[in-house]
TORZA-596188 format. One record per residue: residue number from 1; residue in one letter; chain; z, x, y of N, C-alpha, C in turn. Coordinates in steps of 0.05 Angstrom, whole numbers. Each point is the difference from the previous one (the first is absolute). Layout:
resi=NUM resn=A chain=A n.Z=Z n.X=X n.Y=Y ca.Z=Z ca.X=X ca.Y=Y c.Z=Z c.X=X c.Y=Y $
...
end
This chain:
resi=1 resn=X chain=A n.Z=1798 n.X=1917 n.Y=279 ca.Z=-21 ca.X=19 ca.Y=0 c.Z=-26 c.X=-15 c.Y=-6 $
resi=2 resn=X chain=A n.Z=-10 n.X=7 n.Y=14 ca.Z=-34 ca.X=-14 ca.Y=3 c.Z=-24 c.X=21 c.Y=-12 $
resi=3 resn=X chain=A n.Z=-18 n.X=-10 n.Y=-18 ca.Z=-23 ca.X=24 ca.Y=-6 c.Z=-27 c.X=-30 c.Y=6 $
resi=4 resn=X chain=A n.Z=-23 n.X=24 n.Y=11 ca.Z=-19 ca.X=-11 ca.Y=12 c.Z=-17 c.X=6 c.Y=-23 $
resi=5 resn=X chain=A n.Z=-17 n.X=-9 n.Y=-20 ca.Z=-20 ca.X=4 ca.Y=-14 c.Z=-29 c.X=3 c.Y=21 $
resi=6 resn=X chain=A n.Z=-12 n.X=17 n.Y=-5 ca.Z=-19 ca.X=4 ca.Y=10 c.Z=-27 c.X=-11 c.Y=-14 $
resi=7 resn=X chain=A n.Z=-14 n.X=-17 n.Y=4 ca.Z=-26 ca.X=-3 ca.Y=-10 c.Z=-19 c.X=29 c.Y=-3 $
resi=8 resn=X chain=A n.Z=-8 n.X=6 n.Y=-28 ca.Z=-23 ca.X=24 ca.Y=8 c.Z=-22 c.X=-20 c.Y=11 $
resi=9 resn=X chain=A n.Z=-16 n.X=15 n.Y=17 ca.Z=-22 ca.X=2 ca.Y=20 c.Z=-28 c.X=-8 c.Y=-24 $
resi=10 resn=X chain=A n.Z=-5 n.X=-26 n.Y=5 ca.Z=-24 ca.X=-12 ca.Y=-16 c.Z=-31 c.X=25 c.Y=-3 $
resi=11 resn=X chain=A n.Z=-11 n.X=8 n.Y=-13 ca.Z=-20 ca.X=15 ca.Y=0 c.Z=-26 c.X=-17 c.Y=14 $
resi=12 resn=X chain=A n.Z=-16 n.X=20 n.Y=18 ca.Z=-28 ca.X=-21 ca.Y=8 c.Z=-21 c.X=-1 c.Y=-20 $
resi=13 resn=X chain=A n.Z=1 n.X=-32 n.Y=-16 ca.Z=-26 ca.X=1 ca.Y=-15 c.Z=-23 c.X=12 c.Y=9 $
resi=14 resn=X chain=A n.Z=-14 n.X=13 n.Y=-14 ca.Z=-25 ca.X=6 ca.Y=10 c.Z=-25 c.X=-19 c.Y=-8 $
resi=15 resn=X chain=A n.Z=-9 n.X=-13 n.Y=12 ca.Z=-23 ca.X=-15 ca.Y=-17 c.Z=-30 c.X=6 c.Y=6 $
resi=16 resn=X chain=A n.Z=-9 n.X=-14 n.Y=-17 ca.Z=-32 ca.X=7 ca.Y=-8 c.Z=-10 c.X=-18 c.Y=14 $
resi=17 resn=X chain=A n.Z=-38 n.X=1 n.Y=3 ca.Z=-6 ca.X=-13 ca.Y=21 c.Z=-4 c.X=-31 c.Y=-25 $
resi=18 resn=X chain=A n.Z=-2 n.X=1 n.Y=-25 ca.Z=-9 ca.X=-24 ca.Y=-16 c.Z=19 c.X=-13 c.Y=-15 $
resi=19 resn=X chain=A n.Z=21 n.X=17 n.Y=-6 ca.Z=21 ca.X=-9 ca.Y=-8 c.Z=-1 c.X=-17 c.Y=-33 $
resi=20 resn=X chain=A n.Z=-26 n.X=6 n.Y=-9 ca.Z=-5 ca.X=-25 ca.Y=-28 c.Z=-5 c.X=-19 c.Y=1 $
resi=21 resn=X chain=A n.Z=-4 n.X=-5 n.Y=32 ca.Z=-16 ca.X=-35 ca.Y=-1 c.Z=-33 c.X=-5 c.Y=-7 $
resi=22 resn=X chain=A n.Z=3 n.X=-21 n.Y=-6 ca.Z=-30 ca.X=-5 ca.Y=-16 c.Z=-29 c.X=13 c.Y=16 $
resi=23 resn=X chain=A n.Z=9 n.X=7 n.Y=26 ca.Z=-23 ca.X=14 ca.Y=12 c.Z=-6 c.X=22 c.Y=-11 $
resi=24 resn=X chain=A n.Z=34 n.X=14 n.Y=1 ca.Z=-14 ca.X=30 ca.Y=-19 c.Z=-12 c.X=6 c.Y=-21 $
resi=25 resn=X chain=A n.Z=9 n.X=-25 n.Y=-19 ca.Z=-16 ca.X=-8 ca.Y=-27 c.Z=-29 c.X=0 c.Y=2 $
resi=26 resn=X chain=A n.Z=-6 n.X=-14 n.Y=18 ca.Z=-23 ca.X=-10 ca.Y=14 c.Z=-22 c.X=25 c.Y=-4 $
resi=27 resn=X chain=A n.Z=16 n.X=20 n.Y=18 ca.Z=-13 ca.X=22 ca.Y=10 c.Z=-4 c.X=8 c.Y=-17 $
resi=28 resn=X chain=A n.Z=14 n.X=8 n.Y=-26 ca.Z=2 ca.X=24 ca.Y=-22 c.Z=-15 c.X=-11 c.Y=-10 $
resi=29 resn=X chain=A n.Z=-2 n.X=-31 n.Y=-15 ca.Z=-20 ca.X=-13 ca.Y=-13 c.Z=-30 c.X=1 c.Y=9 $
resi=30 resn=X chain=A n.Z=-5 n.X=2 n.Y=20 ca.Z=-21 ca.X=4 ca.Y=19 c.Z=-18 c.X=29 c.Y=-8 $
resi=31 resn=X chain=A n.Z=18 n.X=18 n.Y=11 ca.Z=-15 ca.X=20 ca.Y=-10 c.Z=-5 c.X=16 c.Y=-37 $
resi=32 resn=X chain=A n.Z=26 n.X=-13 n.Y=-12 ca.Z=-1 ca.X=1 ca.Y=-34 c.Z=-31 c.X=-12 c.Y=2 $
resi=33 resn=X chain=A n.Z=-1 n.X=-27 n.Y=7 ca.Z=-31 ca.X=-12 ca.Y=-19 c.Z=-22 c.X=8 c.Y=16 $
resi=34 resn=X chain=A n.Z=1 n.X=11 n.Y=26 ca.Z=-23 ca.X=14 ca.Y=12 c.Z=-8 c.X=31 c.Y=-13 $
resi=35 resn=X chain=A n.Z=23 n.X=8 n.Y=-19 ca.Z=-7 ca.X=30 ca.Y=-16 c.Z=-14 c.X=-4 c.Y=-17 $
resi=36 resn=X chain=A n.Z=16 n.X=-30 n.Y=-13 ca.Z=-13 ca.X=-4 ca.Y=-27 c.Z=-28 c.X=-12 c.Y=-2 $
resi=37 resn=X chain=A n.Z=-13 n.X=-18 n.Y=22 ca.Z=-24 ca.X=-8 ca.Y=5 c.Z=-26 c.X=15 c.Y=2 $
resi=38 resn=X chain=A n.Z=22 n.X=32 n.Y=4 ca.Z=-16 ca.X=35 ca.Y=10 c.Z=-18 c.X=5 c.Y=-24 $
resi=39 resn=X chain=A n.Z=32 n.X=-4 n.Y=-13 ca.Z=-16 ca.X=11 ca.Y=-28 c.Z=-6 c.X=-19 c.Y=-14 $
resi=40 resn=X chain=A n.Z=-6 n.X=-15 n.Y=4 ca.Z=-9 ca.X=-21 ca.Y=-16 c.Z=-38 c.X=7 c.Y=6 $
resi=41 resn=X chain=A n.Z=3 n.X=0 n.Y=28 ca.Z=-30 ca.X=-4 ca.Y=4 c.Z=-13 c.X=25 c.Y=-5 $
resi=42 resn=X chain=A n.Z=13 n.X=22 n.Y=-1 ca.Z=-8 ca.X=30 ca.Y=-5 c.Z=-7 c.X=6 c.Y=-32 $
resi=43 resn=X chain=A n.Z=14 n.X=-21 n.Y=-17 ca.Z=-11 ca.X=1 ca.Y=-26 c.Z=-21 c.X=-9 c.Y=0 $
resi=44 resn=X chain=A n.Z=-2 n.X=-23 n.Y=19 ca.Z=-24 ca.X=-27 ca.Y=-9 c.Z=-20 c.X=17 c.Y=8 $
resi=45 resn=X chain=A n.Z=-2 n.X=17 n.Y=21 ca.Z=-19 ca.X=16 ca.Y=3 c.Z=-15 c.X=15 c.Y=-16 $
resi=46 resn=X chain=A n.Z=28 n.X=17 n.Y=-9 ca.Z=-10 ca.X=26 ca.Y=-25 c.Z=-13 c.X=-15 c.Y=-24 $
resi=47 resn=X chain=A n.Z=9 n.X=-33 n.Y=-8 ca.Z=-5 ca.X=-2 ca.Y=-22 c.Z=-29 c.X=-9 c.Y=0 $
resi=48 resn=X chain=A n.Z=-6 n.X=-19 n.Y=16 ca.Z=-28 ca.X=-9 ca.Y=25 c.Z=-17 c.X=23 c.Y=-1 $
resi=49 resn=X chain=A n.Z=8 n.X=26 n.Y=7 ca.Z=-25 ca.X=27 ca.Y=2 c.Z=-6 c.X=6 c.Y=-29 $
resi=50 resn=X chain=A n.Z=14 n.X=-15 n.Y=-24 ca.Z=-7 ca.X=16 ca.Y=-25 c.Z=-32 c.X=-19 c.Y=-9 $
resi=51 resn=X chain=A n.Z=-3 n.X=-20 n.Y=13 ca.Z=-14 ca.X=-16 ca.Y=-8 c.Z=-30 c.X=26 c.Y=19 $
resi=52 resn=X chain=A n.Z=-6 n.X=18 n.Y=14 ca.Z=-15 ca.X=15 ca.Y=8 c.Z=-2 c.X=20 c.Y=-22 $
resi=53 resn=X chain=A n.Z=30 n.X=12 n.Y=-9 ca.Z=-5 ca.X=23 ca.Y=-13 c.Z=-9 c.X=-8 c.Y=-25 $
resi=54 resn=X chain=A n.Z=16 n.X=-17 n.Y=-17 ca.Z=-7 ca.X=-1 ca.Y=-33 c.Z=10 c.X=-35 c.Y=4 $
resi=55 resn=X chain=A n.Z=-21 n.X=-12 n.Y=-6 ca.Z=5 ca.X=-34 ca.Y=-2 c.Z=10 c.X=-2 c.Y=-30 $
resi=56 resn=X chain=A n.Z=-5 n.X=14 n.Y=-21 ca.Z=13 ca.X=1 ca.Y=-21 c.Z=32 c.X=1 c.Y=6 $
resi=57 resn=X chain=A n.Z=8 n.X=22 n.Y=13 ca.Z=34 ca.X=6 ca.Y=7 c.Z=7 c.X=-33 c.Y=25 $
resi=58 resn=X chain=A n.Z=-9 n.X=1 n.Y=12 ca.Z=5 ca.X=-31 ca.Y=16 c.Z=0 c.X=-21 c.Y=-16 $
resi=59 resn=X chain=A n.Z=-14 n.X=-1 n.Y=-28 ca.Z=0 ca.X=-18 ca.Y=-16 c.Z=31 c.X=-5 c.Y=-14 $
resi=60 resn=X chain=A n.Z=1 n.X=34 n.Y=-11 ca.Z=28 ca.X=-2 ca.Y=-14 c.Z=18 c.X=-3 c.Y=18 $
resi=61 resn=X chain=A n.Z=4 n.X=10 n.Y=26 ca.Z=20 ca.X=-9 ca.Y=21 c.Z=16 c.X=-24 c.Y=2 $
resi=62 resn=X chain=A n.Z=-31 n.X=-22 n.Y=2 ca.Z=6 ca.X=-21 ca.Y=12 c.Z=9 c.X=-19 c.Y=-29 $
resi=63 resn=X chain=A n.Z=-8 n.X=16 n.Y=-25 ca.Z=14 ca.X=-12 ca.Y=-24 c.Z=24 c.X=-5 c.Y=-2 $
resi=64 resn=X chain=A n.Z=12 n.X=28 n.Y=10 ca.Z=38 ca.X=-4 ca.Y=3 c.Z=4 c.X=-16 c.Y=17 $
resi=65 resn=X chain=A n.Z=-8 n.X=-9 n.Y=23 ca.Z=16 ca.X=-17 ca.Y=6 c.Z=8 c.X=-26 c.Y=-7 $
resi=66 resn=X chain=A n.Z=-16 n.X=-4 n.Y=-21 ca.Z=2 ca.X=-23 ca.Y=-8 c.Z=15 c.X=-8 c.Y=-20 $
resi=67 resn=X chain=A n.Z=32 n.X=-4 n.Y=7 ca.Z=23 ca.X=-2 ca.Y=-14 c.Z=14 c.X=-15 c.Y=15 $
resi=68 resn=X chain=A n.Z=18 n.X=-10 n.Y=-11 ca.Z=23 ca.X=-13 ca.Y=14 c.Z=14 c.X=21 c.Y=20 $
resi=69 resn=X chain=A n.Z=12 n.X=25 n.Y=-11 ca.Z=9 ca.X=10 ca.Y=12 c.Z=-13 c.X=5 c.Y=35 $
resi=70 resn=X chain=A n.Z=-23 n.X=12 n.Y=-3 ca.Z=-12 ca.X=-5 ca.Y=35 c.Z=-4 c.X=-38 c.Y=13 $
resi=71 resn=X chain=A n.Z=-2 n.X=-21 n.Y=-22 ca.Z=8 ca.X=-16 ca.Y=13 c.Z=21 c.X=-7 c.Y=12 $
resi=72 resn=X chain=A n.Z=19 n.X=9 n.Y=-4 ca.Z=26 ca.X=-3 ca.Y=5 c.Z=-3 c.X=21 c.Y=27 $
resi=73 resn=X chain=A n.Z=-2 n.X=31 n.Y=3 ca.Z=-12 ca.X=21 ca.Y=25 c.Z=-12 c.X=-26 c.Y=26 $
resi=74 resn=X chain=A n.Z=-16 n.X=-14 n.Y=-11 ca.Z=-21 ca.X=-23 ca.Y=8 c.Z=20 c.X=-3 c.Y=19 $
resi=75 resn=X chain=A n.Z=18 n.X=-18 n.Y=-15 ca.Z=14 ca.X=-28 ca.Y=19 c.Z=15 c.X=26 c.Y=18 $
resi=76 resn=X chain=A n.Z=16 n.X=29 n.Y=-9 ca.Z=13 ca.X=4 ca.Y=22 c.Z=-20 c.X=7 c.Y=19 $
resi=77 resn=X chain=A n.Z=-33 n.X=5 n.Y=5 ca.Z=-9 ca.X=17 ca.Y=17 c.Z=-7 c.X=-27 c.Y=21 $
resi=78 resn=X chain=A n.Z=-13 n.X=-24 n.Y=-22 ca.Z=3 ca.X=-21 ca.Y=21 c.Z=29 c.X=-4 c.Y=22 $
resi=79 resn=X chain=A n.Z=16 n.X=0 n.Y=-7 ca.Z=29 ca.X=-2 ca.Y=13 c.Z=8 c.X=16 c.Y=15 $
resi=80 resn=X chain=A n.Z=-9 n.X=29 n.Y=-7 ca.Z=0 ca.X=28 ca.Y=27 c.Z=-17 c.X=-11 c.Y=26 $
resi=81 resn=X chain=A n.Z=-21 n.X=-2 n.Y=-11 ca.Z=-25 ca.X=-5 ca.Y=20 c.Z=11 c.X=-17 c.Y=14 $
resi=82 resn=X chain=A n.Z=1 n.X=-32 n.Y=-5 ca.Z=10 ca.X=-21 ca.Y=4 c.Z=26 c.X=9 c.Y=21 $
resi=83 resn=X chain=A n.Z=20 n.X=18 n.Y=-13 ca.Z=23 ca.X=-1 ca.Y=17 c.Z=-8 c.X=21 c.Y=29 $
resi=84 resn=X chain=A n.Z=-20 n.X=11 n.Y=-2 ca.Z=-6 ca.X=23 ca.Y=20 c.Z=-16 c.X=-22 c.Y=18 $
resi=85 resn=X chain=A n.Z=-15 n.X=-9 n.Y=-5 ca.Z=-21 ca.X=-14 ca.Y=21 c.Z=25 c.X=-22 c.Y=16 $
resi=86 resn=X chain=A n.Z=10 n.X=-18 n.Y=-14 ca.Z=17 ca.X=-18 ca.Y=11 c.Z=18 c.X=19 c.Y=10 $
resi=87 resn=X chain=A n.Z=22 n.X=11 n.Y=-4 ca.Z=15 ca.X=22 ca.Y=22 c.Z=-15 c.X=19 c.Y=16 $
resi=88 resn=X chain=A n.Z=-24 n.X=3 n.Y=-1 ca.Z=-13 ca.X=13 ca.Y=17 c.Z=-10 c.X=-15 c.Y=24 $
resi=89 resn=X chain=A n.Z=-8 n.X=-34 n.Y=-2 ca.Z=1 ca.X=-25 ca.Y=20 c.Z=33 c.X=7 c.Y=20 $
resi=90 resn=X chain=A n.Z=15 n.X=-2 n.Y=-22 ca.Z=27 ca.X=-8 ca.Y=20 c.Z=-1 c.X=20 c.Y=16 $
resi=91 resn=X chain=A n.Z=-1 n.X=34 n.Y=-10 ca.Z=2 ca.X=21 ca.Y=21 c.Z=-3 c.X=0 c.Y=24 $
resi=92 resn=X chain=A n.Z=-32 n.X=-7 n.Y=-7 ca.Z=-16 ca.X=1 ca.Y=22 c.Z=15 c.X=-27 c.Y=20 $
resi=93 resn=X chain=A n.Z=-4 n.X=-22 n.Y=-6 ca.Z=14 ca.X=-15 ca.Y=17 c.Z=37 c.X=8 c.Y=17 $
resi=94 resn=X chain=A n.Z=4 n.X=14 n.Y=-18 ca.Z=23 ca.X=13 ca.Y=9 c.Z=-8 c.X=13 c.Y=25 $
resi=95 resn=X chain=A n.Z=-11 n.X=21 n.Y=-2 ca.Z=-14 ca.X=23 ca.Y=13 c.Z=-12 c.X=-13 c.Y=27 $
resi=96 resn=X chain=A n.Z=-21 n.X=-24 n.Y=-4 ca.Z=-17 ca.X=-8 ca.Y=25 c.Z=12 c.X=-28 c.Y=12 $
resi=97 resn=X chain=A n.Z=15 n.X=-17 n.Y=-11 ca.Z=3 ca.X=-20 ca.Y=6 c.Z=27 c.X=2 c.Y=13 $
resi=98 resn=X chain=A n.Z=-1 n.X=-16 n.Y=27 ca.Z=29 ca.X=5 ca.Y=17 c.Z=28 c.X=-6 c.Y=-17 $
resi=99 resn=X chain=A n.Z=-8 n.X=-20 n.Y=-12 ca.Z=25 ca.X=-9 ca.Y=-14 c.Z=9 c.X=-2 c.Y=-27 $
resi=100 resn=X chain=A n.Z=-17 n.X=13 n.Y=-9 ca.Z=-7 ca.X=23 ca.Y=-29 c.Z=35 c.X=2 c.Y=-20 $
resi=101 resn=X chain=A n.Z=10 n.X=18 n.Y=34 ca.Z=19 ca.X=14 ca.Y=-11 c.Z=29 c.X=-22 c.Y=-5 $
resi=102 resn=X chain=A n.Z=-9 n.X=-12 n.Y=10 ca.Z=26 ca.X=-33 ca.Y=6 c.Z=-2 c.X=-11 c.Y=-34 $
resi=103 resn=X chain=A n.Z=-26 n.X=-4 n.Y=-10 ca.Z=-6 ca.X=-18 ca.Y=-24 c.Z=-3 c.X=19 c.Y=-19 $
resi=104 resn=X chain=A n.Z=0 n.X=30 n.Y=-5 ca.Z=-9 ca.X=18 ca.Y=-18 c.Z=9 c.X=-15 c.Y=-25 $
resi=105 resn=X chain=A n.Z=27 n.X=-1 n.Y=-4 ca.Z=14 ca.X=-11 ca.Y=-24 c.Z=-2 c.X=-29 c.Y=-13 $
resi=106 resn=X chain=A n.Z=-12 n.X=-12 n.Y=20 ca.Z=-7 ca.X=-25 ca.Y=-5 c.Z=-30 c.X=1 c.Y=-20 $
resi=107 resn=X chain=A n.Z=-19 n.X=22 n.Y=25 ca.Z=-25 ca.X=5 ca.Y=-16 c.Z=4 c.X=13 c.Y=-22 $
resi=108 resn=X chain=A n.Z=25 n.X=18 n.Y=-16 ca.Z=-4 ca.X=13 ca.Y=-15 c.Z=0 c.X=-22 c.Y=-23 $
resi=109 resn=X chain=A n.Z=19 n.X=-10 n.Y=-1 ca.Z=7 ca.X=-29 ca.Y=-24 c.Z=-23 c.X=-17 c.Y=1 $
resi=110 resn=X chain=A n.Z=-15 n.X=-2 n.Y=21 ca.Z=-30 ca.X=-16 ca.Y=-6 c.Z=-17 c.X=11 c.Y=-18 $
resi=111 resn=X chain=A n.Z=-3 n.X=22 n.Y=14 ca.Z=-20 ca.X=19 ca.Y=-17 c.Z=5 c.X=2 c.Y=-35 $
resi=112 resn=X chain=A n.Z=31 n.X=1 n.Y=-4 ca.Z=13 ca.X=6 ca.Y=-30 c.Z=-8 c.X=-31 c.Y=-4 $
resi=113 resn=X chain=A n.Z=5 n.X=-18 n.Y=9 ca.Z=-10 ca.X=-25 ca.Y=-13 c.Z=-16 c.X=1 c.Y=-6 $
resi=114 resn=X chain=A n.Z=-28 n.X=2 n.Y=18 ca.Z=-31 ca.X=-1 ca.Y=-16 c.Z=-5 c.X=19 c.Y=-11 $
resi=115 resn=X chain=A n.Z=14 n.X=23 n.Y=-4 ca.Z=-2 ca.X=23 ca.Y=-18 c.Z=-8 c.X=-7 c.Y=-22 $
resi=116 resn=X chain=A n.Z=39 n.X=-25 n.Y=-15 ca.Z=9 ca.X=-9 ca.Y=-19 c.Z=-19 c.X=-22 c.Y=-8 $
resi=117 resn=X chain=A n.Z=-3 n.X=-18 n.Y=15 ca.Z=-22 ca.X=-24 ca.Y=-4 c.Z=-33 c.X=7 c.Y=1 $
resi=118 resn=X chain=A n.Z=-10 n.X=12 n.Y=-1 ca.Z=-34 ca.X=18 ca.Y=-7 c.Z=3 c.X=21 c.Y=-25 $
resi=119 resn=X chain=A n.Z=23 n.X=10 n.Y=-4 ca.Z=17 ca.X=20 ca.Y=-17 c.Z=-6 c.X=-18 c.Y=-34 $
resi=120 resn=X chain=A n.Z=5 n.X=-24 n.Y=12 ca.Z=8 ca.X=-19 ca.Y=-28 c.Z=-35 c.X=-6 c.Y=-17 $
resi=121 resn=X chain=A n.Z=-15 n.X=-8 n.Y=25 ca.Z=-24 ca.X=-8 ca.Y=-20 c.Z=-16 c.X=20 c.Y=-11 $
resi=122 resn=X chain=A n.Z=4 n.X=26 n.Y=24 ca.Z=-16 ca.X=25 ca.Y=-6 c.Z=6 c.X=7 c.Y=-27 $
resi=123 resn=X chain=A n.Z=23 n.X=11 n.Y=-6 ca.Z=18 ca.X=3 ca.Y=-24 c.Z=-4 c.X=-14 c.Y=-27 $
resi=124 resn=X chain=A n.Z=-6 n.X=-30 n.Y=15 ca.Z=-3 ca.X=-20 ca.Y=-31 c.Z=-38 c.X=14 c.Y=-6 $
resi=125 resn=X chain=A n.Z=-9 n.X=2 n.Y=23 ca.Z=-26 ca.X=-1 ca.Y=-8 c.Z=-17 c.X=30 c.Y=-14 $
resi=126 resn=X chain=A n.Z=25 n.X=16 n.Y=7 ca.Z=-11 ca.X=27 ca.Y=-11 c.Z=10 c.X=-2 c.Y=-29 $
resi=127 resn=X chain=A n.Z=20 n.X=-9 n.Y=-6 ca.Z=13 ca.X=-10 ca.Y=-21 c.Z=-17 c.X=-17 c.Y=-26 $
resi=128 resn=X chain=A n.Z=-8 n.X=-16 n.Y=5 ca.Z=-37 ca.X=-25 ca.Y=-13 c.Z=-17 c.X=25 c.Y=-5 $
resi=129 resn=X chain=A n.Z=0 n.X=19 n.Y=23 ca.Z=-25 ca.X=15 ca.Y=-6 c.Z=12 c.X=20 c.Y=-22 $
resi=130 resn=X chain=A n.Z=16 n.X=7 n.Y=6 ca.Z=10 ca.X=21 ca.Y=-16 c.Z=1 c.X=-4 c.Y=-41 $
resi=131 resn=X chain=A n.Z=13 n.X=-26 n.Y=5 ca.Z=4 ca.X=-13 ca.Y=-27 c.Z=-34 c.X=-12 c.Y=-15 $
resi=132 resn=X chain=A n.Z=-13 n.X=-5 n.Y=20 ca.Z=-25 ca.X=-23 ca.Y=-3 c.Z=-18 c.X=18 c.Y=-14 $
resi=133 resn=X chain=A n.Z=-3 n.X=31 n.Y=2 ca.Z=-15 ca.X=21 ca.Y=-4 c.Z=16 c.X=16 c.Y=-29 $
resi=134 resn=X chain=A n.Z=23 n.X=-11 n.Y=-7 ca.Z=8 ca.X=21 ca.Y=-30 c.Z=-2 c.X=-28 c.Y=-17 $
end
């Protein structure tokens, strides 16, 4: 007597178009520090117009910032900015350049390099200032 085991029938993965590779990172990271640059500059604004309304209140404003704590805000806003402009290069080259889409990943790890290496002196140097002033 013979029995045939039957394999069940494999299910069809369904997949996504990014799958978690560093591009999608890419992307999400992209638009995270383009929100945060929003509001970054939308304060600098509001806080900028107080110096019209009451230069006394612009006075106290610009008193708080002057803590370690916003130095530290400092180095991440340098590093948003920083990471938006340099991934905003690669995009675009993505986007216009024929062969964009061949090297994307190549360009992305460039870009994180000089991210990391301009990342270092900016950092030390907000750092001097920060300490040089208490």
């Amino acid at each position: 007597m013979s029995t045939t085991t039957e394999a069940a029938p494999q299910k069809e993965r369904t997949r996504s178009l990014y799958r978690g590779d560093p591009g999608m990172w890419s992307w999400v990271l992209h638009r995270i520090t383009g929100v945060a640059t929003f509001f970054f500059l939308f304060v600098h604004v509001l806080d900028t117009a107080l110096v019209r309304v009451n230069p006394d209140t612009y006075d106290a404003v610009i008193d708080t910032y002057k803590n370690p704590l916003v130095g530290l805000m400092e180095i991440g806003l340098v590093g948003v900015v920083l990471y938006h402009a340099l991934n905003g290069v690669r995009v675009m080259l993505v986007d216009f350049w024929s062969k964009g889409p061949k090297f994307q990943r190549v360009m992305l790890w460039t870009i994180l390099t000089i991210w990391f290496l301009v990342m270092i002196p900016g950092a030390g140097r907000i750092l001097i200032n920060m300490f040089a002033e208490h």
